[in-house]
N, C-alpha and C positions, 0 to 999 in steps of 0.2 A: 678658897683654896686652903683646906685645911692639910692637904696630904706633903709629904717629903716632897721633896724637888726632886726631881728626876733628872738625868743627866742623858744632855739629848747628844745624840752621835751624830758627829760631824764628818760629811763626808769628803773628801776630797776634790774641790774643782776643779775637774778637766777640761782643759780647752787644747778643741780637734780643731784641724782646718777647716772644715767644711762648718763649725761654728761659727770659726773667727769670718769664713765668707758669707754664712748667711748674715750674720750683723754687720758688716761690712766696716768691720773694724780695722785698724791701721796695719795688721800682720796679715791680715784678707786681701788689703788692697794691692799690700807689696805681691801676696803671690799672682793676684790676677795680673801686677805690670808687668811682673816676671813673664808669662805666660803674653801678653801683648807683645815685648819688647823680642821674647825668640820669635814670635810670626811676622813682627815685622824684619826684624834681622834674615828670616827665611825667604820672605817676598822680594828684597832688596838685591838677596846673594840671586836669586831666580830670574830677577828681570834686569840684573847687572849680567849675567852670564849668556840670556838669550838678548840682549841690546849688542855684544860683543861679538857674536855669530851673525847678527844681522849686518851691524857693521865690517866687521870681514869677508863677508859674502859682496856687499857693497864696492870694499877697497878691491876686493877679487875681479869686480867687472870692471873697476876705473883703470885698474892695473892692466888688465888686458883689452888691448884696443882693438886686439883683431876677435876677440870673441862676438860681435856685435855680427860679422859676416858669415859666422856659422849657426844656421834657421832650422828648428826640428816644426816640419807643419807650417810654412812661410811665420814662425814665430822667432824671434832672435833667443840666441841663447842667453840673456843677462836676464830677460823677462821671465823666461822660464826660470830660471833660476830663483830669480826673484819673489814672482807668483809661484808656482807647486813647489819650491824649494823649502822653500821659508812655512810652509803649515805643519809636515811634518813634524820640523824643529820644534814647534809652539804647542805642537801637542804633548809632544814629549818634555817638553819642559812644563806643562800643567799637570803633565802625570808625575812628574819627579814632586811636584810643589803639591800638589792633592795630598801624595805618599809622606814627606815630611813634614806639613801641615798636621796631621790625622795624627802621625809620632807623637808631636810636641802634645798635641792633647792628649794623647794616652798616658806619656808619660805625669804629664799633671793631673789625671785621674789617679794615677798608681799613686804620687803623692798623697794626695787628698787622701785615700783609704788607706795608704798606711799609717798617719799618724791618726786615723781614727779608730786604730785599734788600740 
């Protein structure tokens, strides 16, 4: 190495999210709890809020005593109530939860690509 030293250009190290996730480094892991901790906080509020409906639909037949003497089909109405009342509910409560489950992740994509710009 008989020539001048060169002067070698140093570039700037950037660290994106989607780095610090793939090495699964300590600012990677915080965003994935981040992202665990809103789907769980969202399954909680979903299955606190259709647990609430099930139980007031419950306190709704305990409360009424003469509901048991009015039969659509020799079926009482607390049953019916109970059985085909209650699925609809539970659908629409896995559509609300599918809907803001599918958000959180969007938005921690949108994350993820914006500071990888």
């Amino acid at each position: 190495m008989t020539g001048p030293r060169a002067r070698a250009t140093v570039s700037p190290v950037r660290f994106t999210v989607s780095r610090e996730l793939d090495e699964q480094s300590e600012v990677g892991e915080l965003f994935i709890r981040s992202l665990i901790r809103s789907q769980l906080r969202l399954a909680l509020v979903v299955a606190a809020g259709f647990g609430a409906i099930v139980l007031g639909v419950l306190l709704l037949v305990l409360l009424l005593p003469g509901s048991y003497a009015v039969a659509l089909w020799t079926v009482p109405l607390p049953w019916l109530l109970l059985g085909l009342g209650i699925y609809p509910v539970l659908l629409v409560c896995a559509g609300l939860y599918n809907r803001a489950a599918a958000r959180n992740e969007r938005k921690f994509r949108e994350l993820i690509s914006e500071s990888d710009r």
